[in-house]
VOBA-1610 file (N, C-alpha, C; in pm, whole numbers, padded with zeros to 5 digits, always signed):
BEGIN
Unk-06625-03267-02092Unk-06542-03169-02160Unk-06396-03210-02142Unk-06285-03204-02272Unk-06159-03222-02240Unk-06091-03166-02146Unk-06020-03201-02099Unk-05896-03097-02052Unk-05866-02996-02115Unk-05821-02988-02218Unk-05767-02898-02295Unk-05872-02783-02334Unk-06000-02830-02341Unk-06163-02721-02358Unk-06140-02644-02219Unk-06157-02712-02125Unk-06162-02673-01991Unk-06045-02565-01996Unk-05929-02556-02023Unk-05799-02544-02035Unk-05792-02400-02070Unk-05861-02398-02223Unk-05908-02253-02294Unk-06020-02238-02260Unk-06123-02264-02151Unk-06217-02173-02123Unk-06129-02126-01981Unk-06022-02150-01911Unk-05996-02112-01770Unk-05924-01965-01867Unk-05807-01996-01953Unk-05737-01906-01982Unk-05786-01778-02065Unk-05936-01803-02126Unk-06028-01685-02152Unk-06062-01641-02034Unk-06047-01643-01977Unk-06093-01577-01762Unk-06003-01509-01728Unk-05890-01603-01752Unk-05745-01540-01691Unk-05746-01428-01809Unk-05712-01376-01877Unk-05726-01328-01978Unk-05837-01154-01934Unk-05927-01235-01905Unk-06076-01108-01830Unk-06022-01071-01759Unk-05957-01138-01641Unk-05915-01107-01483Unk-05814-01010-01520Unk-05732-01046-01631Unk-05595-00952-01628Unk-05669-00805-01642Unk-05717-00821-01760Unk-05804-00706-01830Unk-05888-00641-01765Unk-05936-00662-01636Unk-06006-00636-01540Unk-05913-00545-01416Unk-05799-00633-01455Unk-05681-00553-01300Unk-05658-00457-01382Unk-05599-00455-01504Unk-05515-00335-01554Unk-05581-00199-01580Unk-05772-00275-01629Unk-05841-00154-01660Unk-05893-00094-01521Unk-05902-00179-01437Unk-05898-00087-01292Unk-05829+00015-01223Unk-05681-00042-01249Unk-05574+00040-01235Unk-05532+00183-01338Unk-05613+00142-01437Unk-05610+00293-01589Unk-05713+00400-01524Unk-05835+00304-01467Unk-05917+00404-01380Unk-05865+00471-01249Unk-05788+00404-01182Unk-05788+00469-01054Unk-05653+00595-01116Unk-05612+00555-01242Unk-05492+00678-01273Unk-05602+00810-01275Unk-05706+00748-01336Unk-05784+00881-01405Unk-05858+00959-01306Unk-05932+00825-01206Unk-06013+00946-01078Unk-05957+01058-01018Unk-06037+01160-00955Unk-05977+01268-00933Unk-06026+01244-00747Unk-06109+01199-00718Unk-06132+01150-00547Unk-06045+01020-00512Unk-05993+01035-00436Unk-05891+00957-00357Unk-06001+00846-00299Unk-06082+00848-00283Unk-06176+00726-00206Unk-06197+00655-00362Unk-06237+00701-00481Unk-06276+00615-00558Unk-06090+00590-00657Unk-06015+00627-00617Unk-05865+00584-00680Unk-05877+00478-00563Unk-05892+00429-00441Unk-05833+00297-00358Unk-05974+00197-00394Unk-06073+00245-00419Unk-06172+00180-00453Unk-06138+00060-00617Unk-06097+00152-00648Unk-06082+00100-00816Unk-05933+00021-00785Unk-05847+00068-00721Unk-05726-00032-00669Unk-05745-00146-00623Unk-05826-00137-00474Unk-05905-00301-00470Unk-05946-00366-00553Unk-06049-00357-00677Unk-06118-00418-00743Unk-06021-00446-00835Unk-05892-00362-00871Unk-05783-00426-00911Unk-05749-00571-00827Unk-05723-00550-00701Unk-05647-00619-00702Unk-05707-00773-00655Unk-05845-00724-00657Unk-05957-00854-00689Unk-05935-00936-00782Unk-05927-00857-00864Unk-05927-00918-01020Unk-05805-01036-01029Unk-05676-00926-00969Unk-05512-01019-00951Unk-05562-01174-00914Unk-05598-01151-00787Unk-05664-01312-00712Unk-05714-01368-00781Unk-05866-01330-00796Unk-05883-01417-00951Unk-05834-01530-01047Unk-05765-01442-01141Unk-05671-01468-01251Unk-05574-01570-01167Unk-05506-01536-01017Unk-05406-01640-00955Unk-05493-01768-00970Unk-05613-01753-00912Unk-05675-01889-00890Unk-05720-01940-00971Unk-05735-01890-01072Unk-05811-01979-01214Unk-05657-01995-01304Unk-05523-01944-01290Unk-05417-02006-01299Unk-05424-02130-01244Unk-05371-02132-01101Unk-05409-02265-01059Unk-05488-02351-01125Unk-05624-02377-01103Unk-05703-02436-01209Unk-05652-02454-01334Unk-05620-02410-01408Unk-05533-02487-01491Unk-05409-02550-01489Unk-05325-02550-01385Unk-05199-02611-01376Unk-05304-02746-01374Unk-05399-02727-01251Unk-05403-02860-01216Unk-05476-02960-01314Unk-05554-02913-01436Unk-05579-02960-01574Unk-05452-03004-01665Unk-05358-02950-01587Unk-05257-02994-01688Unk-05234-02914-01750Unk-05278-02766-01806Unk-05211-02721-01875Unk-05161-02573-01845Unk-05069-02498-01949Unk-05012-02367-01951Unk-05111-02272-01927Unk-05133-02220-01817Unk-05200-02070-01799Unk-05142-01950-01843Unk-05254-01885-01912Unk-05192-01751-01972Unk-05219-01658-01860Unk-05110-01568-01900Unk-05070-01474-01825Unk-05048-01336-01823Unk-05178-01286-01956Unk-05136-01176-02009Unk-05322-01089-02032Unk-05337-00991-02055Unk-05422-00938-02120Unk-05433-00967-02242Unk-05585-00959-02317Unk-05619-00938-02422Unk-05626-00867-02490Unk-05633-00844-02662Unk-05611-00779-02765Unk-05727-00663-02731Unk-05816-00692-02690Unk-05946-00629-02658Unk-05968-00541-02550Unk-05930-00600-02456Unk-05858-00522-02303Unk-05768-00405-02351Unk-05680-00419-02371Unk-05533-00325-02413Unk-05620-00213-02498Unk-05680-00256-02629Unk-05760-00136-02705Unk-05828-00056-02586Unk-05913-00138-02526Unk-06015-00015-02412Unk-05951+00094-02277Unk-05792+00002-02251Unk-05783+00077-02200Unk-05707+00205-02246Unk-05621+00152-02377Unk-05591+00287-02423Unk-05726+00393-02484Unk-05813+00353-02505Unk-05937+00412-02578Unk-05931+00484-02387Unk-05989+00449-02317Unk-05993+00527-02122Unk-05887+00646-02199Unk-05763+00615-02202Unk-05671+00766-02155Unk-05721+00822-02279Unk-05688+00781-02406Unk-05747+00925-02483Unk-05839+00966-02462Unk-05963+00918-02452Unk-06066+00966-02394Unk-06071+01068-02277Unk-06018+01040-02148Unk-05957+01140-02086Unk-05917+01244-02109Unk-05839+01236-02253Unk-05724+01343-02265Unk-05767+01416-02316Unk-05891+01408-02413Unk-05972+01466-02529Unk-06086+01527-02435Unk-06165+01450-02357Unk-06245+01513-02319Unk-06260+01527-02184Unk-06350+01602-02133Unk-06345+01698-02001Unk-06377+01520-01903Unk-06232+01527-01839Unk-06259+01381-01752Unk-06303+01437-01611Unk-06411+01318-01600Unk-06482+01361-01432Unk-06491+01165-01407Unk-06526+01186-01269Unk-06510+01039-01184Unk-06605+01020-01282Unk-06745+01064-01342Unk-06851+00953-01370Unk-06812+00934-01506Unk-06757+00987-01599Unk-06714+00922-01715Unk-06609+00804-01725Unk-06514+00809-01649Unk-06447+00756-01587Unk-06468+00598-01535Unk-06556+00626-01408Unk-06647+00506-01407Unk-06774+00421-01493Unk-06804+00482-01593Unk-06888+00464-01667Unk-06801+00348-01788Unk-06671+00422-01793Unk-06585+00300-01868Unk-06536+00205-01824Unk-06523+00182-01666Unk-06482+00088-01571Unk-06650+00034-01622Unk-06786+00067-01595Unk-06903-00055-01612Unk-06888-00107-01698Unk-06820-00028-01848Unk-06869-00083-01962Unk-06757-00254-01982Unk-06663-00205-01864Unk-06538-00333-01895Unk-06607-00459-01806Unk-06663-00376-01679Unk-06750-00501-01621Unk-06821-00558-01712Unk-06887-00485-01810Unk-07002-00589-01876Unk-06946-00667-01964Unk-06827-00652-02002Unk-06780-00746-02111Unk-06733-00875-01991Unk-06643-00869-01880Unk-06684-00971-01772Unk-06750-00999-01760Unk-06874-00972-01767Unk-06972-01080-01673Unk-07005-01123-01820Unk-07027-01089-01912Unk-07023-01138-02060Unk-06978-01282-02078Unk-06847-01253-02046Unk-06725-01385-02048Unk-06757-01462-01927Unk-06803-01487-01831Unk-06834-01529-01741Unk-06949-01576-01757Unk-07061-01544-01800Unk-07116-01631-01803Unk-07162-01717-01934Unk-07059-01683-02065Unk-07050-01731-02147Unk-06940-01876-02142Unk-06837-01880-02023Unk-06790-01978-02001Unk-06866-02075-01889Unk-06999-02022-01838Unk-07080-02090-01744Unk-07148-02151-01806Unk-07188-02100-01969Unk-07291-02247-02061Unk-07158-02346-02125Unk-07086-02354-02062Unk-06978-02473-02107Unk-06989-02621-01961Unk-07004-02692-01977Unk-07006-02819-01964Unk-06834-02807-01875Unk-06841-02764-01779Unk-06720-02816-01718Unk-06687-02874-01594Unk-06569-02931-01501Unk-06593-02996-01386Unk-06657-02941-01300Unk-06711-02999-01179Unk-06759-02946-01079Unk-06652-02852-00979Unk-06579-02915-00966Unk-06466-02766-00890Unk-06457-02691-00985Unk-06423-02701-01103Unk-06426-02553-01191Unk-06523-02435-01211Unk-06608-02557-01207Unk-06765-02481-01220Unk-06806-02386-01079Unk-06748-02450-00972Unk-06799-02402-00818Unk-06702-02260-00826Unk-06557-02267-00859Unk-06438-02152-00863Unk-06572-02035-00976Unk-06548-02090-01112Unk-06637-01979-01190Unk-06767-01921-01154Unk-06859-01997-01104Unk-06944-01962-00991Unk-06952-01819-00899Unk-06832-01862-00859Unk-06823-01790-00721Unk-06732-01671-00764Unk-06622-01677-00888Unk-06592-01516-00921Unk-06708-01483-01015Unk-06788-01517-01075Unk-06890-01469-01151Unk-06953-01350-01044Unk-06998-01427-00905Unk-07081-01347-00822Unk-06992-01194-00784Unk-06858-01238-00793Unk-06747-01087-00751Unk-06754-01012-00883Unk-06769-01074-00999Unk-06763-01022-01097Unk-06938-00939-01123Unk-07060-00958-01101Unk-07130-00905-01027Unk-07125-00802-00962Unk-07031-00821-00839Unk-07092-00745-00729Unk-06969-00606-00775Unk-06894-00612-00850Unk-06781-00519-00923Unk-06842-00453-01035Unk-06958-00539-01067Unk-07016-00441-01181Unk-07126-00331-01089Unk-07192-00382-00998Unk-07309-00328-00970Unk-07232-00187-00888Unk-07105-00261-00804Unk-07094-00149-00720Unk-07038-00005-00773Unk-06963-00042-00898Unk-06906+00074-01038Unk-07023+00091-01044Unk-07135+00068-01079Unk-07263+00143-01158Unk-07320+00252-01036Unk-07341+00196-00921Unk-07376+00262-00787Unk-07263+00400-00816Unk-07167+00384-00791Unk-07068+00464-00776Unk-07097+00578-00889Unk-07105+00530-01033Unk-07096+00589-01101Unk-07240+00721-01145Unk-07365+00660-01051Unk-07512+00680-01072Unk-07465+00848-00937Unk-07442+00783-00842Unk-07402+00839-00717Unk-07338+00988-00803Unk-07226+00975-00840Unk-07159+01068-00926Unk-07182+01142-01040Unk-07312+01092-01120Unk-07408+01182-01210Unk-07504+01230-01120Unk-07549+01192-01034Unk-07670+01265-00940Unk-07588+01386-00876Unk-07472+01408-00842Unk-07352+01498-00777Unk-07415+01610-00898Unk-07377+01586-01060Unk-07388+01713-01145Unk-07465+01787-01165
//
């Protein structure tokens, strides 16, 4: 795979990762329990790391890492607050839109895992795939936890 393939599959990640911190952070505006607002802050700021390190990874390809959210990201998380605003917001709706952003991650994740790329790249995507995982499962827990509450 080129550099430059490699290049735009790191910066479709970076891209997730952003979209991943910001929609974490739209959630922890919305929770109403203080354990699941620092919960959703971490997994923010999981995401930050991330995105730093698959930056990296591309410097060291040689090329410009993006540094921004996606067109797609930005819609969902404004779609979170109206949603909120419109309807009766509780932690599990709430978190239920935090899973639905995980699944488009692990989506992208492992849609950049059937790409042909180096072995350190591959070992880095690997290994946030599995955080990206363990961020979906533990939102779903959370969120199951919090419909069984109603």
């Amino acid at each position: 795979m080129s550099d430059d393939k490699v290049t735009k599959v790191l910066n479709a990640l970076i891209e997730t990762c952003r979209d991943g911190e910001e929609g974490f952070r739209t959630c922890a505006e919305q929770m109403e329990k203080p354990e699941l607002q620092q919960i959703c802050r971490d997994r923010a700021q999981s995401c930050a790391t991330a995105a730093q390190e698959l930056q990296e990874l591309v410097r060291a390809q040689g090329g410009d890492p993006e540094d921004s959210t996606s067109m797609a990201g930005t819609l969902h998380r404004r779609w979170v607050d109206l949603k909120a605003k419109l309807m009766d917001r509780t932690d599990e709706t709430v978190l239920n839109e935090c899973e639905r952003g995980e699944d488009v991650a692990k989506h992208n994740y492992q849609k950049a895992l059937d790409e042909e790329l180096p072995e350190t790249v591959r070992a880095v995507v690997e290994k946030q795939y599995l955080g990206v995982k363990e961020n979906h499962d533990k939102i779903k827990a959370l969120r199951d936890a919090e419909r069984a509450k109603a």
